[in-house]
C-alpha positions as CSV (number, residue, x, y, z in Angstrom):
1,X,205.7,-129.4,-120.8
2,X,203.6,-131.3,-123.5
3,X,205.1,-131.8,-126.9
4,X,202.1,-129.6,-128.1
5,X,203.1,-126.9,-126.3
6,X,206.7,-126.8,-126.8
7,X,205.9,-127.0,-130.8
8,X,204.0,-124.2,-131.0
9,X,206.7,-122.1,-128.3
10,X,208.9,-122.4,-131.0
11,X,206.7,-122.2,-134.0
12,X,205.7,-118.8,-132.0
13,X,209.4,-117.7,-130.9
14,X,210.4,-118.2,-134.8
15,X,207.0,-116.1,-136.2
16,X,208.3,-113.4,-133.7
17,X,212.3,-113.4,-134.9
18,X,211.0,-113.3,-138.6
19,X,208.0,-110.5,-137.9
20,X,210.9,-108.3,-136.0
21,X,213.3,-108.8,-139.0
22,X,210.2,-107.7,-141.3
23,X,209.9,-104.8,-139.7
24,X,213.1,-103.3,-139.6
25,X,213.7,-103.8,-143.2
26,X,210.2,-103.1,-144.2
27,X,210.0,-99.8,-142.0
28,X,213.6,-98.6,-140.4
29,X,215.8,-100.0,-143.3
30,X,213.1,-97.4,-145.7
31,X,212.5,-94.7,-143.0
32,X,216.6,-93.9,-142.9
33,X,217.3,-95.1,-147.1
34,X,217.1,-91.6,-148.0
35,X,220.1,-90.4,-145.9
36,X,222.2,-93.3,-147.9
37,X,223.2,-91.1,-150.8
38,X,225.9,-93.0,-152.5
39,X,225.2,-95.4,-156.0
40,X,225.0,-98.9,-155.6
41,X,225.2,-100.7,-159.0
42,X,224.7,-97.3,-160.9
43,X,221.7,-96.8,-158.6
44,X,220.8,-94.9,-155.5
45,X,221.2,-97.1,-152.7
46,X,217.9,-95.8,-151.3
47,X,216.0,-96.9,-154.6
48,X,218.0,-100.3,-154.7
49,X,217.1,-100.8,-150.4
50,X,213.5,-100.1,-151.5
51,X,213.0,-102.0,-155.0
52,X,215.0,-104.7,-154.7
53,X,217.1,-105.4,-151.0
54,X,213.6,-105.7,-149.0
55,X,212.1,-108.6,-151.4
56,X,215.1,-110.0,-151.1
57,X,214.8,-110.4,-147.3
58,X,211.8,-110.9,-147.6
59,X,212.3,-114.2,-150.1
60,X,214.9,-115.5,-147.8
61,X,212.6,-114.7,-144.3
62,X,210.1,-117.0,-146.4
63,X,212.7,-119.5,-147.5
64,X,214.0,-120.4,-144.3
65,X,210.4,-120.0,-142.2
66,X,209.2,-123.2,-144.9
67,X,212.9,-125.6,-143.8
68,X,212.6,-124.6,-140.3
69,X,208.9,-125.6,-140.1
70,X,209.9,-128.4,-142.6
71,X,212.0,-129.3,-139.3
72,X,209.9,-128.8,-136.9
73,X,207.3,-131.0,-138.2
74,X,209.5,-134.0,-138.3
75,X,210.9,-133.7,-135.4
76,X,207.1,-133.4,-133.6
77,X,205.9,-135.8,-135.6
78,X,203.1,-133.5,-136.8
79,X,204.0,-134.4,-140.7
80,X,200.7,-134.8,-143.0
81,X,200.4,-138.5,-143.4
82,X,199.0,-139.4,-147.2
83,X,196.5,-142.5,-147.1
């Protein structure tokens, strides 16, 4: 397999991972909040899932996307080269 191709398997295999995670937090984590009735920091945990816990994930889902790709590009060579 070309380097090309195994590059964008894994860029590809990674987007997946991260686009599965976003979901379940996004939509399953949300759907079932309500039936978490118990305070979390003098909040409902349902209010703190939805305000606060999903950007949370969803910093660190971007956060580690940018390194890995940061990673991947080095290792492929495919860095942008500055004239």
């Amino acid at each position: 397999m070309e380097p090309e191709q195994r590059y964008w398997q894994k860029n590809l295999r990674i987007t997946g991972v991260l686009l599965a995670i976003w979901f379940v937090v996004t939509f399953v984590v949300g759907f079932f909040a309500r039936e978490l009735s118990f305070t979390f920091f003098g909040w409902p945990f349902s209010f703190w899932v939805g305000a606060q816990g999903a950007l949370v994930v969803y910093m660190l889902i971007i956060g580690f996307y940018a390194g890995y790709m940061n990673r991947l590009d080095i290792e492929y060579g495919a860095t942008e080269e500055e004239d």
